[in-house]
MARFIRO-770238 format. One line per field, with one value per residue: residue number from 1; residue in one letter; z, x, y of N, C-alpha, C in turn. Coordinates in steps of 0.001 Angstrom, whole numbers, plus 500000, padded with zeros to 6 digits. Atoms other than C-alpha are relative to their C-alpha. Example, Ala and Ser with C-alpha at 12.3 -4.5 7.8 and 13.67 -1.06 7.14 Angstrom:
2
i c(1; 2)
aa c(a; s)
nc3 c(500000; 499940)
nc1 c(500890; 499180)
nc2 c(498810; 498810)
cac3 c(507800; 507140)
cac1 c(512300; 513670)
cac2 c(495500; 498940)
cc3 c(500000; 500730)
cc1 c(500900; 499230)
cc2 c(501200; 501090)
END
This chain:
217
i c(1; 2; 3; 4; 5; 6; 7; 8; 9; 10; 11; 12; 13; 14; 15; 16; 17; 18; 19; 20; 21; 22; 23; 24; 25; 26; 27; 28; 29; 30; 31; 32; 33; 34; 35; 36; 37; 38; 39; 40; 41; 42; 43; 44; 45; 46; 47; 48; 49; 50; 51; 52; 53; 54; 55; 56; 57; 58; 59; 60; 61; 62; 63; 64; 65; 66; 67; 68; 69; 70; 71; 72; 73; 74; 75; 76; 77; 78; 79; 80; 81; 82; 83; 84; 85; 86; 87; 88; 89; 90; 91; 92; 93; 94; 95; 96; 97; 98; 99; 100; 101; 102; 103; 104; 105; 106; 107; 108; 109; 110; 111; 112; 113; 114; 115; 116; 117; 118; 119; 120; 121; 122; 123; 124; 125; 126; 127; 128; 129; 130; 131; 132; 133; 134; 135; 136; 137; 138; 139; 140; 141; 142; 143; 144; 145; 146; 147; 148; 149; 150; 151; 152; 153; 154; 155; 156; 157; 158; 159; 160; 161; 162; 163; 164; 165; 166; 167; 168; 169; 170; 171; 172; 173; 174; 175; 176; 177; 178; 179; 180; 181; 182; 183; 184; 185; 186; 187; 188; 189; 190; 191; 192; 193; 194; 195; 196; 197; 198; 199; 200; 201; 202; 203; 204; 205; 206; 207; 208; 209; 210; 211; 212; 213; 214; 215; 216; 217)
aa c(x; x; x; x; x; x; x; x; x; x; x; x; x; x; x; x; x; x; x; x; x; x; x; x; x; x; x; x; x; x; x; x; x; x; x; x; x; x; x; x; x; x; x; x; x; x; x; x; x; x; x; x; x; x; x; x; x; x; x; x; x; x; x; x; x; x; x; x; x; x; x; x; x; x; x; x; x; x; x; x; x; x; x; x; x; x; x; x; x; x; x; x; x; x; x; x; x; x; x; x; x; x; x; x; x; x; x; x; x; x; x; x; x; x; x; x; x; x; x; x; x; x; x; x; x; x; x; x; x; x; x; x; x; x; x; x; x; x; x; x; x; x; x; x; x; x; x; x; x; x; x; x; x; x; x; x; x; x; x; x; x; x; x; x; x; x; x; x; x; x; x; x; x; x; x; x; x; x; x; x; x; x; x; x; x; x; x; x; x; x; x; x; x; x; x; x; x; x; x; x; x; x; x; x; x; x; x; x; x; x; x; x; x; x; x; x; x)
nc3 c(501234; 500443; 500154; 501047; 500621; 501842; 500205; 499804; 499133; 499715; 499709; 500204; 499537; 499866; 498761; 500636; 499238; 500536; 499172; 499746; 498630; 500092; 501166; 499767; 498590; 500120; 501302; 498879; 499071; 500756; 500652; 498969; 498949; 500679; 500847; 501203; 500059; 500633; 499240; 500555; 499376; 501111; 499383; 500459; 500500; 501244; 499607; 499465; 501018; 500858; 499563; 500471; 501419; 500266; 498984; 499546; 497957; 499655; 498744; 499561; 498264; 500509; 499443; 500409; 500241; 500237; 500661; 499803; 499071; 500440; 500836; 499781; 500929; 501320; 499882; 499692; 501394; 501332; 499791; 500302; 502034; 500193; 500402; 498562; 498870; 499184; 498124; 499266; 499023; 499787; 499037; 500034; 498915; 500110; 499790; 500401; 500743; 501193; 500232; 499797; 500836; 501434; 500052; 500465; 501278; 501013; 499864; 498554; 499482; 498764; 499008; 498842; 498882; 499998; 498119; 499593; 499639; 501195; 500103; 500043; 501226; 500810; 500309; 501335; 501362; 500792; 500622; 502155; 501163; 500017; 500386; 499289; 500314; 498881; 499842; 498456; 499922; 499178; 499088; 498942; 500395; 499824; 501329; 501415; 500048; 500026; 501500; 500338; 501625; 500007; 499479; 499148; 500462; 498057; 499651; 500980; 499708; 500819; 500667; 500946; 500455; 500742; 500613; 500511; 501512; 500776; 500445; 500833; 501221; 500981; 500329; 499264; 499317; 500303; 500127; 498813; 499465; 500807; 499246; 498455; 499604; 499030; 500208; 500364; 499224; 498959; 500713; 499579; 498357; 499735; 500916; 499239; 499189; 500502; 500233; 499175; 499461; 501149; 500288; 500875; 500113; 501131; 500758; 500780; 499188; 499560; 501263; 500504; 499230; 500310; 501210; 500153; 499280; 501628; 501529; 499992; 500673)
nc1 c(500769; 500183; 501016; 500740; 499954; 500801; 500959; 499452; 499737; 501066; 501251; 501413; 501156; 501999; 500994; 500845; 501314; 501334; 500696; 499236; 499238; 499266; 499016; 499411; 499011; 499049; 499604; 499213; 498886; 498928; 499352; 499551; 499133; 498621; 499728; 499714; 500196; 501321; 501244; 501304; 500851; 501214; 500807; 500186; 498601; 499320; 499427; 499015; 499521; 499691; 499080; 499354; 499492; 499630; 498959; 498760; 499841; 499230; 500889; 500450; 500751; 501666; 500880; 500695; 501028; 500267; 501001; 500221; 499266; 498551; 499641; 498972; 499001; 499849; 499880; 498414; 499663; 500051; 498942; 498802; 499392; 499580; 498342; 498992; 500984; 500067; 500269; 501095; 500549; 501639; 499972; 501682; 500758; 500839; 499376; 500799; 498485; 500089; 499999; 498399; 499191; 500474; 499144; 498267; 500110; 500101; 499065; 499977; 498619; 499746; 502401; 500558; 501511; 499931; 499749; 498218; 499862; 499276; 498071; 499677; 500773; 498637; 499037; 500637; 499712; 498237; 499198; 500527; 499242; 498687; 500056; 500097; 501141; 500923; 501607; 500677; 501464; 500542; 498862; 499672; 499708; 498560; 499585; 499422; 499108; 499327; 499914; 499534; 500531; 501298; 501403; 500050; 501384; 500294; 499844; 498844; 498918; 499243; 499874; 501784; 499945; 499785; 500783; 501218; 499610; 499953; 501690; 500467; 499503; 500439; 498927; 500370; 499545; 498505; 499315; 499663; 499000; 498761; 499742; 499837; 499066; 500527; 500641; 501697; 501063; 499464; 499997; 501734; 500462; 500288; 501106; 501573; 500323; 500590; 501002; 500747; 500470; 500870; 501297; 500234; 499907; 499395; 499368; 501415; 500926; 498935; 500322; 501369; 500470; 498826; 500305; 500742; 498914; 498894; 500634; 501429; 501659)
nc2 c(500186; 498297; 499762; 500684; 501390; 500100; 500459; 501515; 500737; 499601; 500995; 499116; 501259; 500355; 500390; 500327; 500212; 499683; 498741; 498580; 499914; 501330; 500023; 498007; 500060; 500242; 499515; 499020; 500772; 500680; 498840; 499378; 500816; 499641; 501083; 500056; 498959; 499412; 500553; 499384; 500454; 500482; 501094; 501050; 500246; 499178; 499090; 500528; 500882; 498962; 498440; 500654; 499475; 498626; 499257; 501093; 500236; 500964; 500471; 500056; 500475; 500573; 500959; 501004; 499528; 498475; 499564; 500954; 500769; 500653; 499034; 499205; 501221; 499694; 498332; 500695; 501082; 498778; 498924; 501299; 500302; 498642; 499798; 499143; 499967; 499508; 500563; 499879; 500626; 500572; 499060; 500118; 500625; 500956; 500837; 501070; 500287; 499673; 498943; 499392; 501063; 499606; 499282; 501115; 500405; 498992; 499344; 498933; 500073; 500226; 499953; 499518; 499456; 498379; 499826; 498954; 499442; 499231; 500233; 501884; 499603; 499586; 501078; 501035; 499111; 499898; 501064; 500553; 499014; 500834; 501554; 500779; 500334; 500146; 500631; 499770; 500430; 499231; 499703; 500464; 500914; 500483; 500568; 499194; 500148; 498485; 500078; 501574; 500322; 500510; 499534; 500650; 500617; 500653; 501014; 500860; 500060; 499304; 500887; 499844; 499485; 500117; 501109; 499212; 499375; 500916; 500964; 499103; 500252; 500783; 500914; 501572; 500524; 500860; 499074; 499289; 500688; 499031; 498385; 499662; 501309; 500567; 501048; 499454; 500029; 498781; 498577; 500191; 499609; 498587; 499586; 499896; 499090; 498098; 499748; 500030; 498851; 499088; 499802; 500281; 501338; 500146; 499348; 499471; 499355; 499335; 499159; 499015; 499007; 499297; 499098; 498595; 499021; 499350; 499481; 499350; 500237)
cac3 c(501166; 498707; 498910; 495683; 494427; 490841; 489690; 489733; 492999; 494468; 496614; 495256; 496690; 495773; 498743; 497309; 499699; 499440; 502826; 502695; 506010; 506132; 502955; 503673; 507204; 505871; 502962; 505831; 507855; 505115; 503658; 507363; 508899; 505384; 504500; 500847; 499469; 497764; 498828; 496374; 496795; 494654; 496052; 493066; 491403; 488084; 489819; 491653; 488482; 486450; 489059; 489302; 485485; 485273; 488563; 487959; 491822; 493192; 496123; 496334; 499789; 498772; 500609; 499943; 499197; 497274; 494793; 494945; 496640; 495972; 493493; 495579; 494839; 491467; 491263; 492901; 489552; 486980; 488451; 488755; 484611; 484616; 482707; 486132; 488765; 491843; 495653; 496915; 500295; 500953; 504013; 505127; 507979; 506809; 507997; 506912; 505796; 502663; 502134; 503334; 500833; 497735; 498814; 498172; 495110; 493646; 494381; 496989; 498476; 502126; 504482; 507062; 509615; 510127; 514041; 513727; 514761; 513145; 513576; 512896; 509502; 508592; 509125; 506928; 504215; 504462; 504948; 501318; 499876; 500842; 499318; 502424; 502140; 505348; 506862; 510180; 510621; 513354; 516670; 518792; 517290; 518233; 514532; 513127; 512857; 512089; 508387; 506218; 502865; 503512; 505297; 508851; 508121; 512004; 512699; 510200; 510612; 508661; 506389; 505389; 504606; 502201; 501007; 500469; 497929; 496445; 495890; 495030; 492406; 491003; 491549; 492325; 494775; 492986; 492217; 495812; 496522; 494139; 495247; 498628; 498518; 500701; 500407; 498402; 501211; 503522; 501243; 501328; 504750; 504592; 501857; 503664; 506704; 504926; 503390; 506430; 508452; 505493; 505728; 502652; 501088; 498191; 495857; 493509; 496303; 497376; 494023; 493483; 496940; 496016; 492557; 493478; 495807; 492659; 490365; 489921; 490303)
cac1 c(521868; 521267; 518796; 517229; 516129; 515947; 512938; 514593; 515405; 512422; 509717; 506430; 503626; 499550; 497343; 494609; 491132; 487668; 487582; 488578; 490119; 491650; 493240; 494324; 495708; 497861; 499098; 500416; 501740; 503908; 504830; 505330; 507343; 510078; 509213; 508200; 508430; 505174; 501971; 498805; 495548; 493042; 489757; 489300; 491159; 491162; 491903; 494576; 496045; 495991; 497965; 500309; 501142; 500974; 503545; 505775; 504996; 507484; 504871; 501461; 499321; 495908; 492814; 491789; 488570; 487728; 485208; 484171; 485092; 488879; 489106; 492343; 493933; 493065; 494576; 498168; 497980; 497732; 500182; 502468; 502262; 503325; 507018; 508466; 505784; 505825; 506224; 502648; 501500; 498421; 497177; 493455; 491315; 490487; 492477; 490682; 493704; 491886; 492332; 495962; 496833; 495104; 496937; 500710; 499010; 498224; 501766; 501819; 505321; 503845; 499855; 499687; 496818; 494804; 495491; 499513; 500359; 501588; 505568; 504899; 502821; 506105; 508363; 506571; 506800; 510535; 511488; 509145; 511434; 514822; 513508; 512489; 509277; 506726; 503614; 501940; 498934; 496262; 498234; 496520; 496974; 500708; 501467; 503477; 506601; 509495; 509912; 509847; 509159; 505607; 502439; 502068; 498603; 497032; 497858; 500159; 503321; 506507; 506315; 502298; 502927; 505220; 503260; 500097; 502141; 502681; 499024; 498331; 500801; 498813; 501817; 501086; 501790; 504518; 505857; 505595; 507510; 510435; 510440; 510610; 512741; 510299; 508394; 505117; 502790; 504729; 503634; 499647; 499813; 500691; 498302; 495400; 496542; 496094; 493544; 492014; 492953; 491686; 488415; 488503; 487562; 489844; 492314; 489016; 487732; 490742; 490738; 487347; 487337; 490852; 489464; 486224; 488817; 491032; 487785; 485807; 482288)
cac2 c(522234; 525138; 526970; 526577; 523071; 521859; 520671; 516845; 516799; 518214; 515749; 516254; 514310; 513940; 513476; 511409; 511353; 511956; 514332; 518055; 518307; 514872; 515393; 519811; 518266; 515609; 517648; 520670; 517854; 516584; 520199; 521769; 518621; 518910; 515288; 516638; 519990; 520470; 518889; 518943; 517602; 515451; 513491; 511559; 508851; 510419; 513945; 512106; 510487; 513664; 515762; 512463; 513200; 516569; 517201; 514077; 513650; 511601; 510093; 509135; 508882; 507280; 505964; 502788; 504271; 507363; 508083; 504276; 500979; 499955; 502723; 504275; 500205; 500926; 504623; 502545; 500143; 502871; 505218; 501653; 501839; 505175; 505566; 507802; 505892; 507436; 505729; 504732; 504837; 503443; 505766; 504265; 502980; 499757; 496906; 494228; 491417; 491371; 495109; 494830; 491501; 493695; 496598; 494083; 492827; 496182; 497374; 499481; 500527; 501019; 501068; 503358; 502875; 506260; 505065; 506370; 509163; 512323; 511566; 507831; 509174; 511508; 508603; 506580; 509048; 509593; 506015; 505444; 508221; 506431; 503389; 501502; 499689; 500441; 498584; 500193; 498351; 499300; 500824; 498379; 495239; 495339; 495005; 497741; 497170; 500277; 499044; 495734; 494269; 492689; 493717; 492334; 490428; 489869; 486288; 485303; 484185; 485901; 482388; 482306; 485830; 484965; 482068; 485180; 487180; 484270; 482729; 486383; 486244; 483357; 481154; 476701; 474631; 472850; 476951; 478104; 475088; 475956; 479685; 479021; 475533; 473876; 470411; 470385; 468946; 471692; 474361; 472657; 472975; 476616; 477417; 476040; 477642; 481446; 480613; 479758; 482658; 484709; 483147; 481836; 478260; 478532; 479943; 480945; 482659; 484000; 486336; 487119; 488870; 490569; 491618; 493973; 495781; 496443; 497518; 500583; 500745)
cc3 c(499392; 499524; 498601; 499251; 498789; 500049; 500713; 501740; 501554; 500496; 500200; 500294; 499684; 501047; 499439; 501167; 499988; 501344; 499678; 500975; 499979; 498884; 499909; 501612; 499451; 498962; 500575; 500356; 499352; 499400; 501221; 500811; 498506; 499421; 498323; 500041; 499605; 500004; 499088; 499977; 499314; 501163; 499254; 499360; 498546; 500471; 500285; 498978; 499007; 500826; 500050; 498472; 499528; 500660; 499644; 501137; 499958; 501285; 499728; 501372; 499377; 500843; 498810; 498847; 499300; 499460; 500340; 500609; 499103; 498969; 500498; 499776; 498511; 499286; 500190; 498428; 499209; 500483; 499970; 498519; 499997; 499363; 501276; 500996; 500939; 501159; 500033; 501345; 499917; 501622; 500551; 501569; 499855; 500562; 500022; 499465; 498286; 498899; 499649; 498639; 498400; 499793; 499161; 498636; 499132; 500111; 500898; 500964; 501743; 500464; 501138; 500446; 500054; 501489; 500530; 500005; 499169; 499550; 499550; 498130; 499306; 500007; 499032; 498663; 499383; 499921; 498550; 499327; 500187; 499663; 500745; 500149; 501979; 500016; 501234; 499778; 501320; 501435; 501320; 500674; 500388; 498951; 499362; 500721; 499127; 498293; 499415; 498290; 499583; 500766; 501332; 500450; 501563; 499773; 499862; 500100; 498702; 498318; 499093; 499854; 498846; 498760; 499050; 499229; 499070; 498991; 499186; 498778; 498759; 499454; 500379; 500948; 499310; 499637; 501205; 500257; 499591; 500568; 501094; 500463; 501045; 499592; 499621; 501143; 501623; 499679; 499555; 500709; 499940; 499280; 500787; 501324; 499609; 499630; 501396; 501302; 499248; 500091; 498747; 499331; 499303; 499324; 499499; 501174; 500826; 499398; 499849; 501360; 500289; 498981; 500625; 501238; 498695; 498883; 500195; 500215; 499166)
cc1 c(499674; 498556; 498481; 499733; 499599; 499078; 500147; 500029; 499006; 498878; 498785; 499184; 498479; 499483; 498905; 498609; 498872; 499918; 500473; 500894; 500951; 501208; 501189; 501134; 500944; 501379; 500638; 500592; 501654; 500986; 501164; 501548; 501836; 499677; 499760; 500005; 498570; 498756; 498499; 498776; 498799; 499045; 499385; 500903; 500735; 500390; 501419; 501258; 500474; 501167; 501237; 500973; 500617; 501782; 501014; 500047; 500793; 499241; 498747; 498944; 498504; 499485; 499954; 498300; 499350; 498429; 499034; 500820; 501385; 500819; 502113; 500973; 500392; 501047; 501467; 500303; 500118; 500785; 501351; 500094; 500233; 501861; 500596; 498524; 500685; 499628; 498542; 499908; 498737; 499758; 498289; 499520; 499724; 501601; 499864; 501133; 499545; 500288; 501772; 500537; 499605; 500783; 501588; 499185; 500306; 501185; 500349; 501202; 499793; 498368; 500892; 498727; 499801; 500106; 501280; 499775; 500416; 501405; 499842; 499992; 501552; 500956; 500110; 500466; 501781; 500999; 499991; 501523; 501090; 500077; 499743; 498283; 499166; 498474; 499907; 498770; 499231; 501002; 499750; 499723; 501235; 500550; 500418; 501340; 500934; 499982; 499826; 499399; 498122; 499111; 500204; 498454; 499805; 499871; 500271; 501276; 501054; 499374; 498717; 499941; 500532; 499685; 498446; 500537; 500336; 498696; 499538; 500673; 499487; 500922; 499133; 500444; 501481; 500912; 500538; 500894; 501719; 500348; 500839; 501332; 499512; 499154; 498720; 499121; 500728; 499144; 498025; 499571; 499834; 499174; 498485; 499847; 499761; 498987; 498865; 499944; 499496; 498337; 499567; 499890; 501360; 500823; 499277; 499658; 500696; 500123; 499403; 499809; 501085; 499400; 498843; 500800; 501164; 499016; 499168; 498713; 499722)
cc2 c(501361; 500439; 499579; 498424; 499722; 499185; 498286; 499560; 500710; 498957; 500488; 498727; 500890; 499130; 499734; 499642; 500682; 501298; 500957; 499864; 498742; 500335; 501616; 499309; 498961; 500829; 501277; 498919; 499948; 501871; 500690; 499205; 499754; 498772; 500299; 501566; 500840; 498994; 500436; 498842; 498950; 498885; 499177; 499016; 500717; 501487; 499513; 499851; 501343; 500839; 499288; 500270; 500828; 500376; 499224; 499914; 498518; 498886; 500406; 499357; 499868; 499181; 498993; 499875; 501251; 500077; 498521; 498798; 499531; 500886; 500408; 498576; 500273; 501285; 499007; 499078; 500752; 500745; 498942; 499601; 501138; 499763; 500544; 499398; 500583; 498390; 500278; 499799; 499907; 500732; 499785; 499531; 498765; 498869; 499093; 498881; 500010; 501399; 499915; 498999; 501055; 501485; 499410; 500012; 501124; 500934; 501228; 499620; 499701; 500351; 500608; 500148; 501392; 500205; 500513; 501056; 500655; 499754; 499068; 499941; 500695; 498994; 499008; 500475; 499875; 498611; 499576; 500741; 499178; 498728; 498804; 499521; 500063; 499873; 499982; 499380; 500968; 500248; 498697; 498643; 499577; 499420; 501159; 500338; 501332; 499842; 498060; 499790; 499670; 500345; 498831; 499543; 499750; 498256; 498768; 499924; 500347; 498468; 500083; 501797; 500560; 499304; 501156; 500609; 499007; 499537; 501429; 500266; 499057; 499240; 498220; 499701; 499728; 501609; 500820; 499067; 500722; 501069; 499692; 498667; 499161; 498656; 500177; 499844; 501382; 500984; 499890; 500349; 501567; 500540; 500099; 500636; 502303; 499566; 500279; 500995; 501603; 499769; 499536; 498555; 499397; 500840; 500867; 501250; 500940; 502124; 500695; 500737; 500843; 501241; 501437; 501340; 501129; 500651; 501090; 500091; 501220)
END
């Protein structure tokens, strides 16, 4: 490879988190280990968002959490209207399935737990870059799988995880059916079983504890 790289083909990543240290140590990791070339730093979302812009960063790594709650969801939706968006990872502590389903909603390429490891953390990165979608959950859950399309929700099966991007899509019964090519009271059953390992009564209720994850305070 030659030495010099043009601008274009250059991997620039924003490290988006509220700590100093947290945010200075992943931001060496990623520079030192080659996964990007240039590594810069913001702990809010509008910091975040501006250096996004400015750099044309090709990758950002965002808490869940920054300035306020869900903010770093929010921060993934607005950089996902961007003309050149940028690869998100989502990079947090929380593993809540509600966290992880609002993460999918709000477009987010890949969640790393902050329980992986440093190599596990660069792998992550460079599968995002090659276009491969990754979801490490916590390490000791026995739920993180090397790569995949969908979030590995604790104690959902591949099927009602497909059924949860669905409902979060704000698709029906009679639409998940279709989608999926499966029998409506099939597709009841699986409904009420997410909901119910969500914790949740309802569709309604499904939402409104999606949404203040996705909103500013």
């Amino acid at each position: 490879m030659s030495e010099e790289k043009t601008l274009s083909a250059r991997h620039i990543a924003v490290i988006a988190d509220p700590f100093p240290i947290s945010r200075a140590a992943v931001a060496s990791l990623l520079r030192r280990s080659g996964a990007v070339d240039e590594a810069q730093e913001a702990k809010t979302r509008q910091g975040a968002l501006d250096l996004v812009r400015r750099l044309r960063a090709d990758m950002l790594v965002t808490e869940v959490d920054l300035a306020g709650r869900g903010d770093g969801v929010q921060l993934c939706r607005q950089v996902k209207g961007l003309a050149r968006p940028p690869t998100v990872l989502m990079f947090t502590g929380a593993d809540d399935p509600a966290v992880v389903a609002a993460c999918l909603a709000g477009g987010a390429d890949g969640f790393v737990h902050r329980t992986a490891s440093p190599e596990r953390l660069v792998r992550a990165v460079e599968s995002l870059a090659a276009g491969r979608h990754v979801w490490y959950l916590r390490e000791h859950a026995g739920l993180a799988p090397e790569s995949g399309t969908q979030p590995r929700v604790p104690g959902m099966t591949a099927r009602e995880q497909q059924i949860l991007g669905l409902l979060l899509g704000r698709y029906s019964n009679d639409e998940i059916a279709a989608e999926l090519h499966l029998a409506r009271q099939t597709v009841k059953n699986h409904v009420s079983n997410v909901l119910a390992k969500l914790g949740v009564a309802n569709r309604r209720e499904l939402l409104s504890r999606r949404d203040p994850l996705v909103t500013a305070s």
